[in-house]
C-alpha positions in Angstrom: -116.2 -35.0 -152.4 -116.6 -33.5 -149.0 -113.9 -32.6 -146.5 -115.0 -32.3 -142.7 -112.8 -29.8 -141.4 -112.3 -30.1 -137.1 -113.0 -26.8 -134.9 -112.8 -25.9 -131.0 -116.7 -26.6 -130.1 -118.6 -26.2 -127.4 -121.0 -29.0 -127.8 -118.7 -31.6 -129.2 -115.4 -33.2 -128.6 -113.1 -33.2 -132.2 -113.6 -36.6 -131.9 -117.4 -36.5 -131.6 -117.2 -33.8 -133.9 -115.6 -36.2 -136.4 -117.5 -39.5 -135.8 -120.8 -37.5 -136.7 -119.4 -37.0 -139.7 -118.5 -40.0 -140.5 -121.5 -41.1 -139.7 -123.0 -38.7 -142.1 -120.8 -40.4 -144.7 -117.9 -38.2 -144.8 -114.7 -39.9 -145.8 -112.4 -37.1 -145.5 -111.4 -35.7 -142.4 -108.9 -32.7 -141.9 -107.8 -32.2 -137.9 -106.8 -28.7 -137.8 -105.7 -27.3 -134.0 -104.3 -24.2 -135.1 -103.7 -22.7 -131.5 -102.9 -26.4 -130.2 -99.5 -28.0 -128.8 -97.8 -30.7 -131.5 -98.7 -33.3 -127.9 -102.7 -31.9 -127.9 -102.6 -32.8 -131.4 -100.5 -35.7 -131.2 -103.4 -36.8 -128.5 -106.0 -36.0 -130.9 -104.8 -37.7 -134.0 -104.6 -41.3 -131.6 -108.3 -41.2 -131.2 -109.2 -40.1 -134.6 -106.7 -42.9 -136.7 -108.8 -46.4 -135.5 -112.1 -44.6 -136.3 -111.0 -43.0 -139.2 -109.4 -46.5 -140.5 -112.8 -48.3 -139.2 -114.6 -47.0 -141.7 -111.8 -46.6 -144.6 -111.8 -42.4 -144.0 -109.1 -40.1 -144.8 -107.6 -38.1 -141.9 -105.0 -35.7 -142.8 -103.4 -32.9 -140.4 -103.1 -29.2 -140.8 -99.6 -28.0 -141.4 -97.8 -30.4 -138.5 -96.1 -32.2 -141.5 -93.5 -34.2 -138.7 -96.9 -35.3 -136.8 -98.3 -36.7 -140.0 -94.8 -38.6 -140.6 -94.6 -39.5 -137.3 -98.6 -40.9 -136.9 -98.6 -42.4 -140.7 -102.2 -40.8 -141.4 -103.3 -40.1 -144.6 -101.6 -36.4 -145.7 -101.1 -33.0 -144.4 -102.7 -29.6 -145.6 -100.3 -26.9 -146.0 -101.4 -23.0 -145.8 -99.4 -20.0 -146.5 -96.3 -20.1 -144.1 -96.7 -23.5 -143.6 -93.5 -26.1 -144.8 -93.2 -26.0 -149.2 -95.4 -28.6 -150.1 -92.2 -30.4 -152.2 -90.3 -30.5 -148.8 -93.0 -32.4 -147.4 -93.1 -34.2 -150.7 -89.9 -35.4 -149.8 -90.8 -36.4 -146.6 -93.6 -38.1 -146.8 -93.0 -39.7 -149.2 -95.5 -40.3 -152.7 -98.7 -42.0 -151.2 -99.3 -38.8 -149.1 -102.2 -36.5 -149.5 -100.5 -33.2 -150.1 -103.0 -30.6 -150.2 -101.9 -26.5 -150.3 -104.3 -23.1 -149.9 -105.0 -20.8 -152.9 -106.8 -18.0 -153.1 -106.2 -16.7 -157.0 -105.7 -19.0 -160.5 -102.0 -17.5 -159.9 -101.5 -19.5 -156.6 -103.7 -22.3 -158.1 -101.2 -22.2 -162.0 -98.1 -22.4 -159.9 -98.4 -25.8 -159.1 -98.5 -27.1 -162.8 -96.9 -30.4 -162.9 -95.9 -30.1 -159.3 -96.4 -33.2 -157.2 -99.7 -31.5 -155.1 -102.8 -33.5 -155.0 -105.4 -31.2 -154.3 -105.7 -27.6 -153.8 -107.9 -25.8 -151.1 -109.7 -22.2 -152.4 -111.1 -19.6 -150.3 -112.3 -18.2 -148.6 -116.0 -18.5 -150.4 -117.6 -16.3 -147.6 -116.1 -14.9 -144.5 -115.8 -17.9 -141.8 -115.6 -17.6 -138.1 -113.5 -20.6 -138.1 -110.4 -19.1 -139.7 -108.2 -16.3 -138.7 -105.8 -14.1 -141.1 -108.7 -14.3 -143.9 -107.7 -13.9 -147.8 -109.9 -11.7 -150.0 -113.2 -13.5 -150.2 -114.0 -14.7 -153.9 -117.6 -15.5 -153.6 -119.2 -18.3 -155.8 -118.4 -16.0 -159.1 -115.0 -15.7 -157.9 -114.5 -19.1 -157.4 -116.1 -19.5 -161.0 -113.3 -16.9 -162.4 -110.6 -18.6 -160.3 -111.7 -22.2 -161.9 -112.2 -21.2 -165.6 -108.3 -19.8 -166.0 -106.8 -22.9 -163.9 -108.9 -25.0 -166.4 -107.7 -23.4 -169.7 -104.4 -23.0 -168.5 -104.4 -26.9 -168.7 -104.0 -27.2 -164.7 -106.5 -30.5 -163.6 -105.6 -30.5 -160.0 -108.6 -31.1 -158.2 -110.0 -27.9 -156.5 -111.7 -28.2 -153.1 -114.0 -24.7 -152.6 -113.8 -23.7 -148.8 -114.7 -20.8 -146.0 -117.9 -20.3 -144.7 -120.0 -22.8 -146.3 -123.3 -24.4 -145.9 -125.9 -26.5 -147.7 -126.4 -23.9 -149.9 -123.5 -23.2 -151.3 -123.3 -27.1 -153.0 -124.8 -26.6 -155.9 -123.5 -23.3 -156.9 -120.1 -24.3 -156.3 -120.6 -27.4 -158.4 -122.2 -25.4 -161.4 -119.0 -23.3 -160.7 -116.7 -26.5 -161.4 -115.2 -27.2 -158.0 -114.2 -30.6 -157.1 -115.3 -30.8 -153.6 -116.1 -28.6 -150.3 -114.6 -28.5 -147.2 -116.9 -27.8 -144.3 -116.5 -27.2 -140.3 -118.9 -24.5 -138.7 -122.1 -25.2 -140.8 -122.1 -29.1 -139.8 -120.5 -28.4 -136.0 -123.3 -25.7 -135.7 -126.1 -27.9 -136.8 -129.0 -29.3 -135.0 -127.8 -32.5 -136.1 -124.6 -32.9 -137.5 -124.1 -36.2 -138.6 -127.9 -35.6 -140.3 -126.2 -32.1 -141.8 -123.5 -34.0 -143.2 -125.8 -36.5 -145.0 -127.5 -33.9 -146.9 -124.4 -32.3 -148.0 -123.4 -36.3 -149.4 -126.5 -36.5 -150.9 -126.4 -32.8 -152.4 -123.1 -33.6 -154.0 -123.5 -37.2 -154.9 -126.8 -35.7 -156.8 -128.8 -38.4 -154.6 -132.3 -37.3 -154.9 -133.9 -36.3 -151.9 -137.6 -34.8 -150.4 
């Protein structure tokens, strides 16, 4: 499972940025405009929804949980100071994505029975691409932070993020992570949509040369 997180580029347009991605195989997009007006990202999420539906991809918004109502995509993800995920529960209504930021098994246990669908933990490594960091975990960390959820009986999927590359797949998977999220290492690449393919492939176990 690999989420495709947007970022301001240089090179690319978020839309470019996204339909590389997809391209790559990604099916799960997050559009994240931290610093960006609810109309920029309003503007934003209009040309992301028909390609995202073209090819049956998830797109869910960061934190503007009335935007997501408003546009009908897939979910929100909600950080620390963002709306309570059960208020946007409520909302949204229960065919949303609802996903929330952790950064301990404390802020992972705490959503036990709670009507979350995935939960986002980081950062692995320090990432340009974020502002306010958390303590970084590091793989072993993340490995730590996975073995208490786990047998405290919480099965929520967990979605490893901040800072990663290639490298970090298969590490993270031996360290029983559900999925990455990515932005700078396939933005940054050569090739993007060629990045993203070999991060599919890396976690789908395709074999490659």
């Amino acid at each position: 499972m690999l989420q495709f997180i947007t970022n301001p580029s240089d090179r690319w347009s978020i839309a470019e940025e996204v339909r590389m991605a997809i391209e790559g195989g990604c099916r799960w997009i997050q559009l994240r405009m931290k610093d960006a007006s609810d109309e920029e990202v309003r503007r934003t999420a209009l040309e992301l929804i028909p390609l995202c539906r073209d090819h049956d991809t998830f797109l869910i918004i960061d934190d503007r949980v009335e935007l997501v109502n408003e546009l009908r995509v897939s979910g929100v993800h909600l950080g620390r100071g963002d709306m309570d995920p059960m208020e946007a529960r409520e909302l949204l209504g229960p065919h949303a994505i609802i996903g929330v930021t952790a950064n301990t098994a404390e802020d992972i246990i705490q959503w036990k029975g709670k009507d979350v669908d995935y939960v986002g933990l980081g950062p692995v490594h320090t990432t340009s691409t974020k502002k306010n960091l958390a303590p970084v975990l590091g793989t072993e960390g993340v490995k730590e932070v996975v073995d208490t959820v786990r047998k405290a009986g919480v099965e929520l999927p967990i979605v490893a993020i901040g800072g990663l590359t290639l490298d970090d797949v298969d590490p993270l998977k031996a360290a029983g992570i559900n999925g990455i999220a990515v932005s700078g290492a396939i933005i940054n690449a050569p090739d993007p949509m060629l990045y993203t393919m070999k991060i599919m492939e890396r976690l789908m176990d395709i074999p490659h040369d």
